[in-house]
SESETOR-555258 format. One line per field, with one value per residue (C-alpha): residue in three letters; chain; x, y, z; residue number from 1. Coordinates in steps of 0.02 Angstrom, whole numbers, plus 32768, in hexadecimal, padded with zeros to 4 digits. Example, Ala and Ser with C-alpha at 12.3 -4.5 7.8 and 13.67 -1.06 7.14 Angstrom:
2
residuo = (ALA;SER)
cadena = (A;A)
X = (8267;82AC)
Y = (7F1F;7FCB)
Z = (8186;8165)
num = (1;2)
END
This chain:
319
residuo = (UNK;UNK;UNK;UNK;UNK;UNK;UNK;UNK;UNK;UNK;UNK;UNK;UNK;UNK;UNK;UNK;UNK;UNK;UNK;UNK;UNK;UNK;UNK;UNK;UNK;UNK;UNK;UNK;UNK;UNK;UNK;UNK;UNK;UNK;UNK;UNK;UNK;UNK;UNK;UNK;UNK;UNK;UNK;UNK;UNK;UNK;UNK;UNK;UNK;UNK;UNK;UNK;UNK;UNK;UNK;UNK;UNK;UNK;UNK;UNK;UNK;UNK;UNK;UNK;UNK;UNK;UNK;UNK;UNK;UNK;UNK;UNK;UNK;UNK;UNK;UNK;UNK;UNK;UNK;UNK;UNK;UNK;UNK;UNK;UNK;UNK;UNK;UNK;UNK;UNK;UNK;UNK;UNK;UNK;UNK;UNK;UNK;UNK;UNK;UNK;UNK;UNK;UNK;UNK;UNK;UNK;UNK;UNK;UNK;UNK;UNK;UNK;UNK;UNK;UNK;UNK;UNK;UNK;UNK;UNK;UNK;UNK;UNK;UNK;UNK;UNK;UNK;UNK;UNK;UNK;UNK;UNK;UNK;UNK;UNK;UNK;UNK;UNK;UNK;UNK;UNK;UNK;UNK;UNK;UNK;UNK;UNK;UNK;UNK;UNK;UNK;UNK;UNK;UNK;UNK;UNK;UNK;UNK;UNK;UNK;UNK;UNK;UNK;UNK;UNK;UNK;UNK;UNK;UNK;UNK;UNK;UNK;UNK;UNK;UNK;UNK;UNK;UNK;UNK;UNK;UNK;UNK;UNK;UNK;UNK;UNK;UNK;UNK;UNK;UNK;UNK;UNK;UNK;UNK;UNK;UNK;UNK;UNK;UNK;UNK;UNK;UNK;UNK;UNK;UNK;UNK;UNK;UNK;UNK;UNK;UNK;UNK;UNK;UNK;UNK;UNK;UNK;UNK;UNK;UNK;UNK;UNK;UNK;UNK;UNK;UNK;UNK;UNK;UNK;UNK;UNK;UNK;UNK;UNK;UNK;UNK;UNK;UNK;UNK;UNK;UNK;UNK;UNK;UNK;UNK;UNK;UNK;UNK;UNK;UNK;UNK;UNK;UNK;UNK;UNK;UNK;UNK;UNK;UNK;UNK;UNK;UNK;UNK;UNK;UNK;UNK;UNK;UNK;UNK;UNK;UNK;UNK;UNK;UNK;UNK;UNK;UNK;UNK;UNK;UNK;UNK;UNK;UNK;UNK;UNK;UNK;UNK;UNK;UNK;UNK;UNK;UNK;UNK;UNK;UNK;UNK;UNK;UNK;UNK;UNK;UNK;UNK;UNK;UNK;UNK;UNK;UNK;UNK;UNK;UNK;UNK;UNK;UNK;UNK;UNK;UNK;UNK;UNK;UNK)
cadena = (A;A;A;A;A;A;A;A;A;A;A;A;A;A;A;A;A;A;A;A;A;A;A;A;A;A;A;A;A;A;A;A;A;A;A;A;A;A;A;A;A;A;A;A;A;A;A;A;A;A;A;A;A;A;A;A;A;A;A;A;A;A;A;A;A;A;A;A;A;A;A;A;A;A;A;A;A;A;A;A;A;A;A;A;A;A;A;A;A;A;A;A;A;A;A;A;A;A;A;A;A;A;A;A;A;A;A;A;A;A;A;A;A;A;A;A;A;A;A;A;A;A;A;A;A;A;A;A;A;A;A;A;A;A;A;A;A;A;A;A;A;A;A;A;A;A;A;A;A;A;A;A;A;A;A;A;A;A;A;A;A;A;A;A;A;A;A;A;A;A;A;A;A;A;A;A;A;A;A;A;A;A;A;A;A;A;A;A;A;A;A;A;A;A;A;A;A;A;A;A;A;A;A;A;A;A;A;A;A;A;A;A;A;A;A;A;A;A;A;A;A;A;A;A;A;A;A;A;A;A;A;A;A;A;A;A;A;A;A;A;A;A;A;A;A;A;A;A;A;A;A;A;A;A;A;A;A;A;A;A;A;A;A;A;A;A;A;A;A;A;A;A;A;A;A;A;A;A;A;A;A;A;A;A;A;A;A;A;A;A;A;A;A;A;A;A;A;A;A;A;A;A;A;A;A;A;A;A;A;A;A;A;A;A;A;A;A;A;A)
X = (2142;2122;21C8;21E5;225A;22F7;2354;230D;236F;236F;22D3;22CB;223C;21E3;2219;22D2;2342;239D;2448;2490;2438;2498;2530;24FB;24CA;249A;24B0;24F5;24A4;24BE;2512;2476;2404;2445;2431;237D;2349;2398;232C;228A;228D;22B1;2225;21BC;21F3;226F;22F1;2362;23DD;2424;24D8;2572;2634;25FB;2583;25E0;2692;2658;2607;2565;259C;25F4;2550;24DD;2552;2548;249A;247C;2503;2493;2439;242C;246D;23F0;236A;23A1;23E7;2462;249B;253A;2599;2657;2693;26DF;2769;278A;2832;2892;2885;293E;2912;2884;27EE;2780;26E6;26C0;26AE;2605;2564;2581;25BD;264A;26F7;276A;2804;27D5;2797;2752;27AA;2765;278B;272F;27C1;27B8;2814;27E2;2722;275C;27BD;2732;26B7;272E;2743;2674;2670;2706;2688;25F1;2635;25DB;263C;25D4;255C;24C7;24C3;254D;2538;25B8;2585;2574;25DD;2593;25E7;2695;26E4;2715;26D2;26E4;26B8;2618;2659;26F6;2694;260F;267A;26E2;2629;2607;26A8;268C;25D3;260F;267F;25F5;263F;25A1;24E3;24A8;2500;24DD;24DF;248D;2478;240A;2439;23AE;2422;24AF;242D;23D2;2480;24B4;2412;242C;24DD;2518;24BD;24A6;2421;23D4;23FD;23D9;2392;2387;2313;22D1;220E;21B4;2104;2144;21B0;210B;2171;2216;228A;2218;22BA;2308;2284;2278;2336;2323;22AA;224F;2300;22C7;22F3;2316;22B7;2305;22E2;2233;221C;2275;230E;2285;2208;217B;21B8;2132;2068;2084;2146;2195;21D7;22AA;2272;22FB;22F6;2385;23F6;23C5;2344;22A3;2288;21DB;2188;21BD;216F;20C2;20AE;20D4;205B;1FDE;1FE9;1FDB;1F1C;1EFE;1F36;1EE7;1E4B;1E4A;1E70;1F34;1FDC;2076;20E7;2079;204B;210B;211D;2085;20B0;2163;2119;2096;212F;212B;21FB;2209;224F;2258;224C;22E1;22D4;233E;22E3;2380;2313;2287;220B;222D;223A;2187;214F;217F;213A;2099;2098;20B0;202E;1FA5;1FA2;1F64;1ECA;1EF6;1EF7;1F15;1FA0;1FBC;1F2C;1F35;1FED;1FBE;1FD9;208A;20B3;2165;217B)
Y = (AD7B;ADF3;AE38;AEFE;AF20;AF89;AF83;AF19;AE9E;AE8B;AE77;AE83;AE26;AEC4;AE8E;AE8E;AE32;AEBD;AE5E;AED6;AE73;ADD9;AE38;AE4F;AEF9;AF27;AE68;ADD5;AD3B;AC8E;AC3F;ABD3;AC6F;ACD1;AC39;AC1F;ACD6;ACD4;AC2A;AC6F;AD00;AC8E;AC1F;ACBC;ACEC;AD65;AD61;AE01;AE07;AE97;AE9C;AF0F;AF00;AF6C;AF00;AEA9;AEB1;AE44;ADB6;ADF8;ADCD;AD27;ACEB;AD04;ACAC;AC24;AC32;AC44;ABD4;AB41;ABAE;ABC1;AC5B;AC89;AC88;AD19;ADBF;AE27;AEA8;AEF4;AF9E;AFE0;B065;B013;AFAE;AF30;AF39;AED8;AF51;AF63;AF53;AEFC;AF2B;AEC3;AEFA;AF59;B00C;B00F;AFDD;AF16;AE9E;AE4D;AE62;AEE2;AE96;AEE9;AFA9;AFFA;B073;B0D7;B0BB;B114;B105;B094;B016;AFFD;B005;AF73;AF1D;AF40;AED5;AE49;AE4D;AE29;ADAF;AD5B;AD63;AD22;ACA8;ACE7;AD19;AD96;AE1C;AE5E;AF0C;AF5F;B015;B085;B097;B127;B1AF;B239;B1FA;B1D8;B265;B290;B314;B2AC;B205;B211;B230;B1C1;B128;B138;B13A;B0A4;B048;B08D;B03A;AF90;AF87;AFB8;AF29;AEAA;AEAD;AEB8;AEDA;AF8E;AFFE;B08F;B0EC;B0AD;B13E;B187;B21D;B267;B2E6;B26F;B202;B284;B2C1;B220;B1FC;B2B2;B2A8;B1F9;B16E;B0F7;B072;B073;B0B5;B082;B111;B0E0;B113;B1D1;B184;B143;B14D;B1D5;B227;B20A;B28D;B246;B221;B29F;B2E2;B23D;B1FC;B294;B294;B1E8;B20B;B15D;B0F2;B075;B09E;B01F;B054;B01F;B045;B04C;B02F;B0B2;B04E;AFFA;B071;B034;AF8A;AF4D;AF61;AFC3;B012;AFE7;B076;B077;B03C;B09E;B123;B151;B0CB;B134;B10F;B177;B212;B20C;B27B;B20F;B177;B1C6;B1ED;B150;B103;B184;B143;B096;B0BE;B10B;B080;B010;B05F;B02B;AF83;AF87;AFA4;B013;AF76;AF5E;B00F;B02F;AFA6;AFC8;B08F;B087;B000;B08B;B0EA;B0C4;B0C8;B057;AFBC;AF65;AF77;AF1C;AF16;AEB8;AE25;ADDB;AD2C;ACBC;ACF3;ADB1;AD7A;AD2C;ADBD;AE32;ADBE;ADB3;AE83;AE7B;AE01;AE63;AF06;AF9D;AFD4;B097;B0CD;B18F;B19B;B242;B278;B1ED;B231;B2DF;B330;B2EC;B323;B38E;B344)
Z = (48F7;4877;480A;47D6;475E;477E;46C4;462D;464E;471E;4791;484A;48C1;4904;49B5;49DA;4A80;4AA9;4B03;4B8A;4C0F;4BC8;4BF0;4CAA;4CA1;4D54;4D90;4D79;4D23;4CEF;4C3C;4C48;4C6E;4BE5;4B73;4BA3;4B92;4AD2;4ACD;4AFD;4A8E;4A07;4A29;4A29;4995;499B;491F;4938;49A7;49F4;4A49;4A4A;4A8E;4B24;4B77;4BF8;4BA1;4B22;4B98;4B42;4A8D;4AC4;4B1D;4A6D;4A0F;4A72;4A8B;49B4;499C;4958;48F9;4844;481F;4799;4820;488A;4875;4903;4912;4976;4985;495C;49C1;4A56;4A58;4AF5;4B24;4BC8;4C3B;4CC0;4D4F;4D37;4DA7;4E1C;4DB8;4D1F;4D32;4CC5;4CFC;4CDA;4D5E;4D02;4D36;4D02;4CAC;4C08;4BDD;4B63;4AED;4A6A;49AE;491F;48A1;4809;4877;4911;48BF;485D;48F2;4959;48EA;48D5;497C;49A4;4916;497C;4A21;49C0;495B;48A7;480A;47F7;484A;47FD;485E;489A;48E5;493C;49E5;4A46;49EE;4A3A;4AE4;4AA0;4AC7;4A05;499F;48F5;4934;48DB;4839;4846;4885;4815;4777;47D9;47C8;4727;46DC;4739;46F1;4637;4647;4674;4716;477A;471F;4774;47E6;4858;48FA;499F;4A2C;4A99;4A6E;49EF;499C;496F;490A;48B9;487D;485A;47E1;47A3;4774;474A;46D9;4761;4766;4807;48B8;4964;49C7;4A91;4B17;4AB0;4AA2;4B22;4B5A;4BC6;4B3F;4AB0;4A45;4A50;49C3;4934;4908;48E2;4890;481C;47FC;47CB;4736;4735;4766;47F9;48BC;4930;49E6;4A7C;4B2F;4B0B;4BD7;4C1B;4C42;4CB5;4CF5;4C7A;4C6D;4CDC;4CF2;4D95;4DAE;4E52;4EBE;4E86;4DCF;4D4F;4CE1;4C5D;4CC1;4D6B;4DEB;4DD7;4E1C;4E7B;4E01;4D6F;4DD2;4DF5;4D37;4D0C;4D8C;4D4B;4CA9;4CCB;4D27;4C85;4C10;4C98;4C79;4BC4;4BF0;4BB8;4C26;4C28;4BBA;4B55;4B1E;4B1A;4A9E;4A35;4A36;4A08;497F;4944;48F6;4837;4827;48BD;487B;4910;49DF;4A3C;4AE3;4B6C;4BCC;4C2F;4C68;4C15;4C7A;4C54;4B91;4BA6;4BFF;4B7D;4AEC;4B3C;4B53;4A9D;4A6A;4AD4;4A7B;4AA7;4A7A;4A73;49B1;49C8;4A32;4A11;4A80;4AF2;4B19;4ADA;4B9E;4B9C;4AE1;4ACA;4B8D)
num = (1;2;3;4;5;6;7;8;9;10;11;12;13;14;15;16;17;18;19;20;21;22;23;24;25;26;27;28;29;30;31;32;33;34;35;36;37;38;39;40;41;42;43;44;45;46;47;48;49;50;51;52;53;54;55;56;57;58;59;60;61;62;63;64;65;66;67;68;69;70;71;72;73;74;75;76;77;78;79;80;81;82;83;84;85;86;87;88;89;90;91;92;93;94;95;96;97;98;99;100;101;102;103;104;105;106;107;108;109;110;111;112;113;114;115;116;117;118;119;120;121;122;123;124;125;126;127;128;129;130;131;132;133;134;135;136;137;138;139;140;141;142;143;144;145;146;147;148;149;150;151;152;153;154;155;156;157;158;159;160;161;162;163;164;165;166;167;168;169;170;171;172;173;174;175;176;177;178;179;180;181;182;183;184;185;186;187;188;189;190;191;192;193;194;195;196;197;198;199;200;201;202;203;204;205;206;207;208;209;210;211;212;213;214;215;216;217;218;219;220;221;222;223;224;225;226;227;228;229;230;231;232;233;234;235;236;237;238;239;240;241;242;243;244;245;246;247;248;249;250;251;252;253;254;255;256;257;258;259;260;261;262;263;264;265;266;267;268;269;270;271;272;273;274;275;276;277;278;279;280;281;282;283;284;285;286;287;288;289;290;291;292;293;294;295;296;297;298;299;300;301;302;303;304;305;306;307;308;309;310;311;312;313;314;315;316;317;318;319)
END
């Protein structure tokens, strides 16, 4: 699979396994599955690996480091997030209170200072049994409830990568504002920014990308959170985390006649649009069995013929 670079010294396979499915996100799977899916993808070719703390209260990093345990470590980069630190939750709960089908005997507290950043990451290195990550981004400040957690986790990163702590560092939201400051304000290397350009969103993330000024974004949720994860949505496919409102699923199916038409599919196209985007270092997306990793491997090997997407997607521009 082809590389992009992100710094001169790092470079990221320009599809990602993006782990929250790992973590159960939605429903429950399998040790085995899990270890399978991170198999697949790595037979395909994939070589960075996306996870964070909050995917499943950690089951989500545990499960990859199992998975890339006998794997040299040279051969693959991942990435995780600070921000949240798992805690034992008293009482515990039956089930997590997120969207991830674990139980609940830990939570999730938020932690931007210098220390719980750097408790955080020792923490996931614990989970995934490396000595070292080669991404670490703080997750989701824009949703923590503090109106400095930006600047206070960022420096917290900063500090960790000037000691050689971890090689690049960054935000990861879906929150297009809290990127673009992020790039704008702070020397970071790379961001994540989540679910802002789709094929139905075809303008999506400009102000990140601008903010940015030539640093690489990582795209995720390319699909919709599901609604253009497959050639012809199902009725209840998601959107944002949410099911679909019925106007949301007849554009998409209206789209897919038109990329039908030109002989491609709504996957595919997401995949080769968000890869059309010069700063995009990589896509990661979140496959959660084999046969959804081959799926989305084989969307990625067919292409799309579209070369202008601009007018192609012009009627849904500034949508």
């Amino acid at each position: 699979m082809r590389l992009r670079e992100l710094t001169q010294h790092l470079a990221v396979t320009e599809l990602g396994l993006g782990t929250a499915g790992l973590g159960n996100l939605y429903r429950s799977i399998s040790d085995e599955q899990a270890r399978r899916t991170v198999d697949t993808a790595w037979d395909g070719g994939v070589r960075l690996f996306d996870t964070a703390p909050h995917y499943g209260l950690g089951l989500a990093e545990r499960r990859l480091g199992d998975a890339l345990a006998d794997r040299a470590r040279d051969e693959f980069v991942v990435s995780t997030k600070v921000g949240r630190l798992l805690v034992e939750r008293r009482p515990p709960l039956p089930r997590d209170t997120e969207m991830f089908d674990v139980p609940g005997d830990l939570t999730r507290v938020w932690d931007a200072t210098p220390d719980g950043v750097r408790r955080s990451l020792e923490s996931s290195l614990d989970r995934l049994g490396l000595d070292h990550v080669d991404i670490a981004l703080l997750h989701d400040p824009d949703v923590s409830g503090e109106p400095d957690a930006l600047e206070k986790g960022v420096a917290a990163l900063l500090a960790l990568r000037d000691e050689g702590l971890v090689r690049a560092v960054g935000v990861g939201s879906n929150d297009e504002p809290t990127v673009a400051t992020a790039f704008r304000r702070y020397p970071i290397d790379v961001a994540m920014l989540a679910g802002r350009r789709t094929l139905l969103r075809p303008e999506g993330g400009r102000a990140a990308f601008e903010a940015a000024a030539g640093r690489p974004v990582l795209l995720a949720g390319v699909f919709a959170s599901g609604l253009l994860a497959t050639p012809r949505p199902p009725t209840g496919a998601r959107v944002d985390y949410r099911p679909a409102s019925q106007d949301e699923h007849s554009a998409a199916l209206h789209l897919a006649a038109e990329l039908a038409a030109v002989g491609s599919t709504l996957p595919a196209a997401a995949i080769a649009h968000a890869l059309a985007v010069p700063s995009v270092g990589s896509v990661v997306l979140g496959p959660s069995s084999p046969q959804e990793v081959e799926q989305v491997l084989h969307h990625h090997l067919s292409g799309c013929p579209v070369q202008d997407w601009s007018t192609f997607l012009g009627a849904r521009a500034g949508s």
